[in-house]
N, C-alpha and C positions, 0 to 999 in steps of 0.2 A: 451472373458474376457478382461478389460482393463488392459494394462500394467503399472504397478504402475511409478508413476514420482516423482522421491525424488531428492533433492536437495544437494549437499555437496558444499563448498567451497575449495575447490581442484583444479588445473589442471587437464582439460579433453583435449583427443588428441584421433582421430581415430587410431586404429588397435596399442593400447596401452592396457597394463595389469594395474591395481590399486588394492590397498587395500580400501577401503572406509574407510571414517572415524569414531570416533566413534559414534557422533551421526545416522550418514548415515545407520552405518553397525548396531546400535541397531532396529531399525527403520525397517531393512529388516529381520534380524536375529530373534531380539525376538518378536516385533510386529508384522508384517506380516509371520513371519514362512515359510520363502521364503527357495527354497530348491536350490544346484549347479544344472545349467539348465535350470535354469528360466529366463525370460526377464525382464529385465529394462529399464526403462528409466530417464537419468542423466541429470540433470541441473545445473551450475555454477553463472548464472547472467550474461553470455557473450554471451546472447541472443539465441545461439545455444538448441539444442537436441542432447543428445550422446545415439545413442542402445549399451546397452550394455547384458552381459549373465551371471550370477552368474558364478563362477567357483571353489569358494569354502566357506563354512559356518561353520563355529567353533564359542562356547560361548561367543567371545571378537571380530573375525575378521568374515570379512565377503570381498572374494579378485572376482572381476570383469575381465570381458575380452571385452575394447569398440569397437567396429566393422564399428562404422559410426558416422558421426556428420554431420548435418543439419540446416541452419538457420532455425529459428522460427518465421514466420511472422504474429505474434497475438499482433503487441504492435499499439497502436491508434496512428494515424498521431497529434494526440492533447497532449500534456505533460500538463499534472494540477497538482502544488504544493497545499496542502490541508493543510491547517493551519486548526486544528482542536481542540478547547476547549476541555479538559479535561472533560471527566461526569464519572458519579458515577458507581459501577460495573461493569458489562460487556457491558454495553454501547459501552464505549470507545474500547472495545477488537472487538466488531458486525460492530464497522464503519469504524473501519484500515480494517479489513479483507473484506468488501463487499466495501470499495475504492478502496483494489487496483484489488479485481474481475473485474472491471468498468473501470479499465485502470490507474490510477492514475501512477505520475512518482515519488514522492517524500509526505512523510508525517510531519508534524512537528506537533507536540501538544503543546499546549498550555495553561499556565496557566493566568486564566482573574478573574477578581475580584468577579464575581458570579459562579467560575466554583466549589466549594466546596469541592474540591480534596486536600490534602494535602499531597504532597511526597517529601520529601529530603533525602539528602544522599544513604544507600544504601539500601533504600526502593524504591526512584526515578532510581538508575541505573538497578536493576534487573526490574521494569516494562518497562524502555527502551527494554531491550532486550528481555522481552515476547512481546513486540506490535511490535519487527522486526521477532519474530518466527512464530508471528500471520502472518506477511505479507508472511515468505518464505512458511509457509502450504498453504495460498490462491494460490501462482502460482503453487505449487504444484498440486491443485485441478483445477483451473483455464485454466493451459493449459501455462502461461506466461513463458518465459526463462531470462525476466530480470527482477530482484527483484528491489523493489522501494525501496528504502530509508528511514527508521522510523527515523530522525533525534532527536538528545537529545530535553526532553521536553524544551521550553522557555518561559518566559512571554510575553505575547503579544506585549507589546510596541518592544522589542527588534526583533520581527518577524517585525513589521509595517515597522520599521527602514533600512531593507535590500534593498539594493538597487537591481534594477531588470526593467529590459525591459518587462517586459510580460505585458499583462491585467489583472489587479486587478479587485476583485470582493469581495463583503459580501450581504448578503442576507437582506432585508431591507423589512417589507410589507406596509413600508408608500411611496415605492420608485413607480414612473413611469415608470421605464426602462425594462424591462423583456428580457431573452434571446436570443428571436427573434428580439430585435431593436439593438443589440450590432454587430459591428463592427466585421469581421470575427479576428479570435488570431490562432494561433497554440502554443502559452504561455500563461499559465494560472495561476495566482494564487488567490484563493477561498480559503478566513475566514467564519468560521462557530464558531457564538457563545456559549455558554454554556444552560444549558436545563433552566435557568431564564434570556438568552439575554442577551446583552452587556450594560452596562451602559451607561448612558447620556455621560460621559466623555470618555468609549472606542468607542463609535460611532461615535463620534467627532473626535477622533486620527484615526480611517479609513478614515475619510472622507480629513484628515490633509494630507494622505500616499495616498491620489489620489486613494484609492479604489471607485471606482463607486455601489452607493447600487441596486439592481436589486430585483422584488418580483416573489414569484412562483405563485400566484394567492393565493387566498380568505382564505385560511384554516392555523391557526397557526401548522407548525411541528415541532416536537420530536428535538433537536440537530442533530441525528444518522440520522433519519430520513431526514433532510431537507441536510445536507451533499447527501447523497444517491441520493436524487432526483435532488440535480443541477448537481452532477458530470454526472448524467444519460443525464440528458438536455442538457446538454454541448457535450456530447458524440453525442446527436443523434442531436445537428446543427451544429458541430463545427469537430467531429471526424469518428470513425466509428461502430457508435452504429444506426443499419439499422432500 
């Protein structure tokens, strides 16, 4: 049976006792109906694995006993920041959570002039922090020890604007350049438009920000979809997706 891997933001330390936190200890307690005895396994985002042993379970606490810590060597020699247009439903929730399965280092969402999403105030700040809960369940399920970054949503131009050493990239299918002709990177950063494309005028500000456009081949994709499939492409010439 697999040993559950939950994430808390805490200090973790070998042959140390804890309390979990609350969401930790709801998560083990009343979700999983974990009993004193059982095994765990603990994550922080400091890349590590900690074994730990329930040691005791009450309605509100749930207290640990860690036993070992371990690097965790599942993160891809490639880091890709994902500038990711905003789409509608759970779109946007299916493409954080299966980037950062894929390896991703860093997310930032985007708002662009076709993305149809409307969030301000504190309707924008509570979906920041489901699309960073979305990321810590992925490494959860994943296997990852270090959480990727759902950075606050931005408008695209303010994204373009950042300065940065990596290789930029957007996905174009009037482009000639395809994955295979690009220059090896170990930095990446990769804009994905909204599910009606980027306007005449934001295609022009990537191409302003030295984004180079690149196509996947012949078939128009999904937003969610064409995300998925370059950070995969990228993985498997660029990283270590075998």
């Amino acid at each position: 049976m697999r040993i559950p891997r939950i994430y808390t933001p805490q200090t973790l330390a070998a042959n140390s006792t804890l309390q979990l936190d609350d969401d930790a200890a709801n998560h083990v307690g009343r979700v999983l109906r974990m009993q004193a005895g059982q095994a765990l396994q603990l994550f922080n985002g400091d890349g590590n694995n900690y074994t730990a042993t329930i040691t005791e379970v009450s309605k509100k606490q749930v207290s640990v006993n860690i036993t070992d810590a371990q690097a965790n060597p599942v993160e891809s020699p490639l880091s890709i920041h994902l500038g990711q247009a905003i789409s509608r439903g759970d779109r946007m929730d299916f493409a954080i959570q299966k980037a950062v399965e894929l390896g991703v280092t860093e997310i930032t969402p985007l708002f662009t002039e076709r993305c149809g999403v409307k969030l301000d105030g504190d309707r924008l700040s509570k979906r920041n922090e489901q699309w960073q809960k979305i990321a810590i369940s992925a490494c959860e399920q994943c296997g990852r020890s270090v959480v990727p970054t759902v950075h606050p949503a931005i408008q695209l131009d303010q994204w373009l604007a950042q300065r940065t050493n990596s290789l930029q990239l957007t996905l174009d299918p009037r482009a000639s350049a395809t994955i295979k002709t690009l220059t090896a990177s170990q930095h990446i950063r990769l804009v994905i438009g909204p599910e009606g494309g980027f306007t005449e005028t934001e295609v022009a500000a990537t191409s302003q920000a030295d984004f180079t456009g690149i196509q996947l081949g012949p078939r128009v994709l999904r937003t969610e979809t064409a995300a998925l499939s370059a950070i995969s492409a990228l993985q498997l010439q660029f990283g270590d997706l075998a």
